[in-house]
Residue, then its C-alpha position, 0 to 999 in steps of 0.5 A: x697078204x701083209x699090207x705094206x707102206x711102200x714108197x709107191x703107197x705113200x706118194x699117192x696117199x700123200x699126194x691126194x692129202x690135203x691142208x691139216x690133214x692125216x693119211x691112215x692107210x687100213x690095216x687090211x687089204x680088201x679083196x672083191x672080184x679076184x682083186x686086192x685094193x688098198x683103202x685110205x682113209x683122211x682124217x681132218x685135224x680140225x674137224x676130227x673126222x674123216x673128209x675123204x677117202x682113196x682106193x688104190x691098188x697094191x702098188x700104189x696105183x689109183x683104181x678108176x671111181x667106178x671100181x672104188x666106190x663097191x670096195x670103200x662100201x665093203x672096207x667101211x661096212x666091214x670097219x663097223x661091224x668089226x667095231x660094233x661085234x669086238x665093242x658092244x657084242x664083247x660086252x654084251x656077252x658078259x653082263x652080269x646075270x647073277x640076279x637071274x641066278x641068284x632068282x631062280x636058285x631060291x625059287x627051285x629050292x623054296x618051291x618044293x617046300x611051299x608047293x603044297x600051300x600054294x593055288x594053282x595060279x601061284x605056282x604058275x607064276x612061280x614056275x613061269x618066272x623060274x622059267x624066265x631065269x633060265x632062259x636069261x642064264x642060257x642065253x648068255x650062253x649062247x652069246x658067248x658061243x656065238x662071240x667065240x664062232x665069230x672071234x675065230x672067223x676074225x682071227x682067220x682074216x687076220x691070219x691071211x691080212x685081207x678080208x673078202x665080202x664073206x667075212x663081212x656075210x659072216x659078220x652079219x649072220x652072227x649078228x641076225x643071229x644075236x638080234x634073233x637071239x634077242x628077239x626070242x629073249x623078247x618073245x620069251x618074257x613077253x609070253x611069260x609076262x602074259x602068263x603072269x599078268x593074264x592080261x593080253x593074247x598074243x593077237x592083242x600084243x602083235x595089234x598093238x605093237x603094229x599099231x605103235x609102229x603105224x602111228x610112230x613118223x620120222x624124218x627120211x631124206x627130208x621127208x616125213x615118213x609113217x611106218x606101216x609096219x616093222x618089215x616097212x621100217x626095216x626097208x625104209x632105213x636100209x634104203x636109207x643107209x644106201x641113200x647116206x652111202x650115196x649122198x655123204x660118202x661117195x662124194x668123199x672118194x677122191x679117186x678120179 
């Protein structure tokens, strides 16, 4: 389905348009509930950045409020993990690892000859950092894997020129699958710092961590917060993201 400016579209954009601003009709219609939606979004001139927000439908049509505000939290949630996955992600997957190369190059070519006067611990810390570079060259690997997964879903939405509450499910995914991925490069140096430095098990790491959250505070809708653990965190800041939605963006919604 081709978004299309028509006579219909344009009066009720500009009708809803107000003093210095400009209209931008989204470039793909959304889809929730068997239903196609045309998003609108109002960029002040003067503040350059958005100030409000229309839902219709395809033939110009207003949609009641009731039924816009869970398709602009779909159209906007979908814009930004389009931006962050086509932006930061693209790049992400091409930093450079040539040290890790260059690194783990040398180390498997001089271990062989200096194997035999080497202790036991230093050829420990040798493999365990051999083992550190190949793990950083394989993950970019995978990202790369995961990117081109990703750019094929995208290049489907675009094909048909409307996307449905799967694709932004699917946009997710790969993110948790890259924070994963991130998590397990993580959890990877960390194990292999550990062995290198003898220092903490993985008890006294995990205690530490925690610790550090408990004790880190921020300020949440006004309130000051303490954290009593990750998962605490990670739920506080997503009910935080419904409560901005809520208090930031719905008032913006034009539609009656």
């Amino acid at each position: 389905m081709k978004v299309e400016l028509t006579a219909s579209v344009k009066a009720q954009m500009d009708k809803y348009k107000r003093f210095l601003e400009k209209p931008v009709l989204a470039n793909h219609a959304v889809q929730l509930n068997n239903q196609f939606y045309y998003g609108v979004l109002y960029w002040s001139l003067i503040r350059n950045r958005s100030v409000g927000y229309i839902i219709m439908s395809p033939n110009g049509d207003l949609v009641p409020r009731a039924d816009a505000i869970p398709v602009l939290k779909l159209l906007l949630a979908h814009n930004t993990s389009v931006h962050m996955f086509l932006g930061k992600f693209a790049i992400d997957k091409e930093k450079p690892v040539t040290v890790f190369e260059q690194i783990r190059d040398f180390l498997q070519g001089l271990l062989p000859c200096y194997e035999n006067r080497m202790n036991e611990i230093t050829r420990q810390k040798a493999q365990a950092l051999i083992d550190v570079c190949v793990h950083m060259v394989n993950s970019q690997d995978q990202l790369r894997k995961i990117y081109d997964r990703g750019i094929e879903k995208h290049h489907q939405m675009l094909a048909r020129g409307y996307f449905v509450e799967e694709d932004l499910t699917n946009l997710l995914d790969f993110f948790r699958h890259t924070d994963s991925t991130s998590n397990r490069e993580l959890e990877q140096k960390r194990k292999k710092l550990i062995q290198l430095l003898g220092t903490y098990n993985r008890h006294k790491l995990k205690e530490i961590t925690e610790k550090s959250i408990e004790s880190f505070e921020s300020d949440i809708d006004g309130k000051r917060t303490e954290f009593h653990s990750a998962q605490h965190l990670k739920e506080i800041y997503q009910k935080n993201n419904e409560i901005e939605f809520e208090k930031n963006i719905v008032p913006k919604l034009r539609n009656p």
